[in-house]
C-alpha positions in Angstrom: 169.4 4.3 -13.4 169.7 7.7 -12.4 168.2 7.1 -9.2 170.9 4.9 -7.1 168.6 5.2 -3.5 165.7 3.2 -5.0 164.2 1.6 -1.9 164.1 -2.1 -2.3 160.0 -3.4 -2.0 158.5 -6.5 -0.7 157.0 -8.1 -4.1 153.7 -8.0 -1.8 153.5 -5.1 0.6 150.9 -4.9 3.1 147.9 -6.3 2.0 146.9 -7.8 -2.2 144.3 -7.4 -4.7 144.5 -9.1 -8.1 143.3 -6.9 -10.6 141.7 -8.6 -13.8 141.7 -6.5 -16.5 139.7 -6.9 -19.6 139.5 -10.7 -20.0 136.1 -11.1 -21.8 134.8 -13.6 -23.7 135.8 -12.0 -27.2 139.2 -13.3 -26.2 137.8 -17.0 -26.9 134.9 -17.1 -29.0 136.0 -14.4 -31.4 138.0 -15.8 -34.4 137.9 -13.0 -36.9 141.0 -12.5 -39.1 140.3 -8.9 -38.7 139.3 -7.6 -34.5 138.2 -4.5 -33.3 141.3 -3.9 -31.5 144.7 -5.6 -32.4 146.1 -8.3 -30.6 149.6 -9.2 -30.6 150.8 -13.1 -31.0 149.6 -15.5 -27.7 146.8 -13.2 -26.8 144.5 -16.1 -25.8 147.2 -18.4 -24.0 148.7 -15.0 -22.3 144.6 -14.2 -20.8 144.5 -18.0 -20.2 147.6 -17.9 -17.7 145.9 -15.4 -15.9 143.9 -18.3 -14.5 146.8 -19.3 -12.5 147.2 -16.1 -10.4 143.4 -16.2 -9.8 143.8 -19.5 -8.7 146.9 -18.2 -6.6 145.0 -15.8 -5.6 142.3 -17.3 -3.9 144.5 -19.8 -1.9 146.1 -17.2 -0.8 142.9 -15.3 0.7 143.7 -12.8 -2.1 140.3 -10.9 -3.1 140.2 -10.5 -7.2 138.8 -7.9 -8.6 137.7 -8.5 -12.4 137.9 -5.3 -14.5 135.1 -5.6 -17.5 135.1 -2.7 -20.2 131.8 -1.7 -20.9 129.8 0.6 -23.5 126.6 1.1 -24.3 124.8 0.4 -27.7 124.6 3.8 -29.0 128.4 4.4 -28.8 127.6 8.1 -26.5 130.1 7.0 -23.9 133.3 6.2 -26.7 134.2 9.4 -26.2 137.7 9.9 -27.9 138.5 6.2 -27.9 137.3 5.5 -31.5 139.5 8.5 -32.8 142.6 6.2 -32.5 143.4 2.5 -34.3 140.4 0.9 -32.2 137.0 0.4 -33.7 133.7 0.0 -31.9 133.8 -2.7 -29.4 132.5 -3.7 -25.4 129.1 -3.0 -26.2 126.7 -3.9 -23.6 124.2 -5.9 -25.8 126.9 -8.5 -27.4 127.6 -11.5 -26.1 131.4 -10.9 -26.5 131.6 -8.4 -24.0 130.6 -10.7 -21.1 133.7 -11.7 -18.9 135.0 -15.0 -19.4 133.6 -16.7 -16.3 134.3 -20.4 -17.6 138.0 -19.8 -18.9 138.6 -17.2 -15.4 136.1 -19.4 -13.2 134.7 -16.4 -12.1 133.1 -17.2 -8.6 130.5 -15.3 -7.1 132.3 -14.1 -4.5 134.6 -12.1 -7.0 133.9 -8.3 -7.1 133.2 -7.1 -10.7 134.2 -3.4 -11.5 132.9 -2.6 -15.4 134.4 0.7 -16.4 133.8 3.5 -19.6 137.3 4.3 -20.2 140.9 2.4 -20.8 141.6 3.5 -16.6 140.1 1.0 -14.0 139.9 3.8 -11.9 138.0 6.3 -14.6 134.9 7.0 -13.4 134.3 3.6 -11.2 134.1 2.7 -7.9 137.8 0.6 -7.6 139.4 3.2 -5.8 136.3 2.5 -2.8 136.0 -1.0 -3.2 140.2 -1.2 -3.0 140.0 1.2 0.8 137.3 -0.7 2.0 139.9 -4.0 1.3 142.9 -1.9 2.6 144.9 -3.2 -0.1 148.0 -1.3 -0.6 149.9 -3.7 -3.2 148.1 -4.0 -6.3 148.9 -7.3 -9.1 147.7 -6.3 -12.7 147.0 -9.4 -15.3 144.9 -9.0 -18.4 145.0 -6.9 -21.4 145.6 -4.9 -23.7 149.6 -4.1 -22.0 150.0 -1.0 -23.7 146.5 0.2 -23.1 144.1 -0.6 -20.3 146.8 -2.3 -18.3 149.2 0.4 -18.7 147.1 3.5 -17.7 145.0 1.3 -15.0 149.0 1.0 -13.9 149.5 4.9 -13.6 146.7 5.6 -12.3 147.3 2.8 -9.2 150.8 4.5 -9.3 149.9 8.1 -8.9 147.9 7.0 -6.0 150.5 5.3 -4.4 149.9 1.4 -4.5 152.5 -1.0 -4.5 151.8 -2.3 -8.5 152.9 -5.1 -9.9 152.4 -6.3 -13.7 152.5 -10.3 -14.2 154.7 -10.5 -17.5 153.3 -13.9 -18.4 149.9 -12.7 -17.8 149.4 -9.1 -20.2 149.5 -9.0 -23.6 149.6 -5.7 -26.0 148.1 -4.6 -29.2 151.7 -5.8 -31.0 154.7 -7.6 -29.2 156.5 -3.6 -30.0 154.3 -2.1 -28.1 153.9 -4.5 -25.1 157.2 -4.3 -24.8 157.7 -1.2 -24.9 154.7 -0.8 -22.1 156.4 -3.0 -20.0 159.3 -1.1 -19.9 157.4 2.6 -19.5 155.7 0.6 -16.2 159.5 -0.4 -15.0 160.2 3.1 -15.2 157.9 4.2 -12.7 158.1 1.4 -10.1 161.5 -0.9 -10.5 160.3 -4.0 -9.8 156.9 -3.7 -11.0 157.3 -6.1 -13.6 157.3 -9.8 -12.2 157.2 -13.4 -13.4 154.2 -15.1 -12.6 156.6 -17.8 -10.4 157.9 -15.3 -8.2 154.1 -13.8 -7.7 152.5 -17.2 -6.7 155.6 -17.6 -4.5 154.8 -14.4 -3.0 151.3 -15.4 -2.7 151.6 -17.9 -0.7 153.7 -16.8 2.1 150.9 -13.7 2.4 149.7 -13.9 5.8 
């Protein structure tokens, strides 16, 4: 590490948000041998521990915020996100874009942010919603690690949250590349990366 005065962070400072990213109901209706956008081994029972830090969460007084990527049925918002490995998906009209609100148990009282783009912060109203919480320690779950995770991640970083990235909790398009996400994240805030123990420890002694 060639920074030896990293200061050492409270896993949880100031006040929490739980950031869902991406867990829709493709996750767990789609079956297909061959998906719009890769997913590596576990996907499913990764997104399905997720449901434990939301539960955490909300005993702890936590607000969650469930990220849900969006586009609309004549593909004019894709952008450059189809020039890559990922083929048309998140289109408003199919039932697989819906969040998963029986595997999450999405409540009403949960905020939903639906974004255009792989940032949860591109063009949405999160950054507003996260003021008007005063949240200044942000906990990622959700997918994909290496993708909407990773640049909603730089994006909370650039602006100065506290981020934190549930290991058990993300999954990537391929283990490599989660990994290697994972790692990238690490980088930029030692201590990001966290085991999904020491966050519901954390959780509960919040205030």
């Amino acid at each position: 590490m060639a920074n030896t005065n990293t200061p050492k962070r409270a896993l949880i400072e100031g006040k929490a948000a739980l950031i869902v990213i991406d867990i829709q109901a493709s996750t767990f209706i789609d079956d297909s041998l061959v998906r719009s956008i890769d997913n590596m081994p576990g996907y499913k029972e990764r997104m399905l521990e997720a449901r434990k830090a939301i539960d955490g969460a909300r005993a702890a007084g936590i607000p969650v915020i469930f990220i849900q990527e969006v586009h609309r049925p004549d593909l004019i918002d894709f952008g450059r996100e189809l020039d890559g490995d990922e083929d048309v998906h998140c289109l408003e009209d199919n039932p697989k874009t819906a969040l998963a609100v029986k595997e999450m148990g999405i409540l009403p009282t949960d905020y939903v942010v639906p974004k255009r783009r792989y940032s949860a912060f591109f063009g949405t109203d999160l950054e507003i919603l996260l003021k008007g919480l005063k949240a200044e320690t942000l906990i990622l779950v959700g997918g994909l690690t290496d993708v909407c995770v990773h640049y909603t991640f730089v994006d909370a970083h650039q602006q100065d949250y506290f981020t934190r990235v549930i290991e058990e909790c993300v999954a990537g398009s391929s283990i490599e590349a989660h990994d290697a996400s994972l790692k990238a994240m690490e980088y930029l805030q030692t201590g990001a990366i966290r085991s999904l123990a020491e966050v519901l420890q954390a959780m509960e002694k919040t205030p």
